[in-house]
C-alpha positions in Angstrom: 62.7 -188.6 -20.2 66.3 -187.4 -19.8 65.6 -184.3 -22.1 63.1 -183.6 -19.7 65.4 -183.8 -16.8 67.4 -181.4 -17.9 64.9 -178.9 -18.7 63.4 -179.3 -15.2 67.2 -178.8 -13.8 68.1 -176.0 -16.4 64.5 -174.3 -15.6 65.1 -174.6 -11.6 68.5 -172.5 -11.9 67.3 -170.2 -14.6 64.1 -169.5 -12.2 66.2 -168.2 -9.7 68.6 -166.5 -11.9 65.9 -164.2 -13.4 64.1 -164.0 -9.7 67.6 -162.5 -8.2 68.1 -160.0 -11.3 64.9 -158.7 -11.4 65.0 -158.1 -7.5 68.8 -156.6 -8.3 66.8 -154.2 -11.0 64.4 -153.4 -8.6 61.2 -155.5 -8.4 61.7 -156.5 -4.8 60.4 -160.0 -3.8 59.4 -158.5 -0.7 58.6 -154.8 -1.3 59.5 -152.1 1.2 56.4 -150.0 1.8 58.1 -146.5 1.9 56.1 -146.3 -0.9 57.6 -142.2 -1.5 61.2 -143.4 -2.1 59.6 -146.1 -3.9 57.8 -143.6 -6.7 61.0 -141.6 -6.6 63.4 -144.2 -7.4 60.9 -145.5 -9.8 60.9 -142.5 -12.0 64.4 -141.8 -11.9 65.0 -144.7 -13.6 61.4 -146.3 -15.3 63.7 -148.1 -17.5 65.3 -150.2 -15.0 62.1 -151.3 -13.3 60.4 -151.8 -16.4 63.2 -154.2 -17.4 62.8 -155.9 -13.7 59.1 -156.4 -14.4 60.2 -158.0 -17.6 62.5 -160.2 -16.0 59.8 -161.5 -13.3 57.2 -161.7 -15.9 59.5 -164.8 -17.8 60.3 -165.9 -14.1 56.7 -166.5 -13.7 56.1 -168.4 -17.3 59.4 -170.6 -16.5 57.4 -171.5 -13.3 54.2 -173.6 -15.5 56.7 -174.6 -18.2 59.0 -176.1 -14.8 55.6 -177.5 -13.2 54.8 -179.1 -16.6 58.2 -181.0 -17.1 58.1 -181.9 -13.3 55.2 -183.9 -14.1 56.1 -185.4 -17.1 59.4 -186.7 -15.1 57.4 -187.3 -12.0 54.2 -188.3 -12.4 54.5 -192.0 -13.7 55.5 -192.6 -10.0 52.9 -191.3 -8.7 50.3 -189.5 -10.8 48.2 -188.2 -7.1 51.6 -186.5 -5.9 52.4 -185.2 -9.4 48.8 -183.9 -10.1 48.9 -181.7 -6.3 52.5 -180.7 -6.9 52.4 -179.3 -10.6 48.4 -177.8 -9.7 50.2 -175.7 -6.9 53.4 -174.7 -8.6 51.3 -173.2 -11.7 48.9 -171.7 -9.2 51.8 -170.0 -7.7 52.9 -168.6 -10.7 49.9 -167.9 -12.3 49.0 -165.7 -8.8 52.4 -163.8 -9.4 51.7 -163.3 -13.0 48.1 -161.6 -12.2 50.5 -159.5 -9.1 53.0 -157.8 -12.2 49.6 -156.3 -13.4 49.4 -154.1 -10.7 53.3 -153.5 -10.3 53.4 -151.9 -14.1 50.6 -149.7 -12.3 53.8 -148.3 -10.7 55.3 -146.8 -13.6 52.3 -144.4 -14.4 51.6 -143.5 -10.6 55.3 -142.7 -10.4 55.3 -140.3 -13.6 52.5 -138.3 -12.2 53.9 -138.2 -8.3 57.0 -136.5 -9.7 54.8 -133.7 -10.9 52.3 -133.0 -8.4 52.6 -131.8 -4.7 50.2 -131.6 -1.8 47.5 -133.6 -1.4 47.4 -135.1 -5.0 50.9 -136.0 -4.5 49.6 -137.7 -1.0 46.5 -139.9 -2.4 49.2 -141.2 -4.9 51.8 -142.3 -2.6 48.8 -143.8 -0.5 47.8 -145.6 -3.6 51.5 -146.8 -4.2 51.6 -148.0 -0.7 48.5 -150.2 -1.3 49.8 -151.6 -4.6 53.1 -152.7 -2.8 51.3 -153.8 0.2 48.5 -156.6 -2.1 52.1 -157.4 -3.8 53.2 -158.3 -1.0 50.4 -160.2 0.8 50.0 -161.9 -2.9 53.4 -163.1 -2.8 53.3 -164.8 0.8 50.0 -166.4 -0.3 51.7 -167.6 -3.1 54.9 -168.9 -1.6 52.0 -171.4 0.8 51.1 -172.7 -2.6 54.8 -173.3 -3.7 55.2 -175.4 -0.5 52.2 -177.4 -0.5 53.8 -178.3 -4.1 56.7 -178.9 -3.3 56.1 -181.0 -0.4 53.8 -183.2 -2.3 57.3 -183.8 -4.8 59.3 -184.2 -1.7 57.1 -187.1 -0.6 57.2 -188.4 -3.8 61.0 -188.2 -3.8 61.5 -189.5 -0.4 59.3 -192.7 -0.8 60.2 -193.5 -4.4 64.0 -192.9 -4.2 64.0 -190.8 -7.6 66.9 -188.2 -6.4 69.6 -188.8 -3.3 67.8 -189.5 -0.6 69.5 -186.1 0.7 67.9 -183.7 -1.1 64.5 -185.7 -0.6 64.7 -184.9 3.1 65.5 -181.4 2.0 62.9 -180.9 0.1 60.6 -182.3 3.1 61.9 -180.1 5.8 62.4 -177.3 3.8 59.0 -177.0 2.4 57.4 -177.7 5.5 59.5 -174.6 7.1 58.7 -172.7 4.5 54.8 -173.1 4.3 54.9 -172.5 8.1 56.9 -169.3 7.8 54.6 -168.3 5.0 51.4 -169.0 7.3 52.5 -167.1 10.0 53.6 -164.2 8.0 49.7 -164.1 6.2 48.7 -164.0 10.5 51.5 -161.5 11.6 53.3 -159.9 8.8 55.7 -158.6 11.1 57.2 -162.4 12.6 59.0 -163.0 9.3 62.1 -165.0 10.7 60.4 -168.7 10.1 59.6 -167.6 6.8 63.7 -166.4 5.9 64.9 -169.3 7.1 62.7 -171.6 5.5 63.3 -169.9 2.1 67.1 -170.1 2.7 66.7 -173.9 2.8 64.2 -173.8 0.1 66.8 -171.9 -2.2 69.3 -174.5 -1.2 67.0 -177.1 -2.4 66.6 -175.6 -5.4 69.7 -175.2 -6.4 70.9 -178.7 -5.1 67.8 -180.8 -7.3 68.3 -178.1 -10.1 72.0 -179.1 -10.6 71.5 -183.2 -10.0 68.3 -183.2 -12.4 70.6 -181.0 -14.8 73.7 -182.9 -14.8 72.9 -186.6 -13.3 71.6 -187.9 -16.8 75.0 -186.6 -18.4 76.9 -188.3 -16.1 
């Protein structure tokens, strides 16, 4: 069981490593829907956003191997609570996965944008613009999953006493924040402060249970 620990810790900081550098590269959590200085920037550089794909790509596998060891480490206290957390975690992830299909879309609507003009050049920036905008409304719909499962671990935490009770009580608000945010962004996509606030506590979570499950059993 402590091996598995400190997979679940090393894959809950290596999960966000890889989400921040393929953001940095250019796959943007939350894409901006100027989707003609999207194109652009995309051909200028194809290698650089094929390499962010890549990196989001084996963000989304750590995901199911992270909901996998959190229910081998979890689950014997409560196999209900394990069951609903891992189902919604690898739900989330497996809903990004399916999302990067449409993003390496990108890379050939890009090449032929920077060669047309006028009305072709128009139905493909319109056709960009509805990739990045399903991208987007996939990703909110898969952030309510990622809080549904990891309230149901934060529950678990918080009445079995597994972790601190600290980052239990974290996990609780945070997730609930964050599922409300999400909610209200899939209503009004334009009401996105709930949403950023929950995900700064839901990063801080993260990294918190990341580095106690990674370094607690060495200690």
């Amino acid at each position: 069981m402590i091996i598995e620990m400190i997979l679940s810790g090393f894959l809950f900081l290596f999960i966000i490593i890889t989400s921040v550098a393929s953001e940095a590269f250019g796959n943007k959590i939350i894409s901006d829907l100027d989707s003609d200085a999207k194109l652009q920037k995309i051909n200028d550089d194809p290698n650089k956003f094929k390499i962010s794909l890549v990196l989001a790509i084996i963000h989304h596998f750590s995901l199911i191997a992270l909901g996998v060891m959190l229910f081998i480490v979890f689950s014997p206290y409560n196999l209900i609570l394990g069951i609903v957390g891992t189902i919604f975690r690898i739900g989330e992830s497996l809903i990004l996965f399916y999302s990067e299909r449409n993003n390496w879309g990108l890379l050939n609507i890009a090449r032929q944008y920077s060669g047309t003009s006028g009305a072709e050049k128009n139905a493909l920036s319109d056709l960009g613009r509805t990739i990045l905008k399903t991208k987007n409304s996939r990703f909110t719909f898969a952030q309510t999953l990622f809080s549904i499962g990891t309230l149901a671990y934060s529950i678990l935490f918080v009445t079995y006493g597994v972790v601190p009770p600290i980052i239990g009580w974290l996990g609780l608000v945070a997730s609930i924040l964050y599922g409300f945010g999400s909610g209200i962004i899939l209503v009004k996509p334009n009401f996105k402060a709930p949403g950023y606030f929950g995900a700064l506590l839901i990063m801080l979570f993260e990294v918190v249970l990341g580095g106690w499950l990674l370094f607690s059993p060495l200690i």
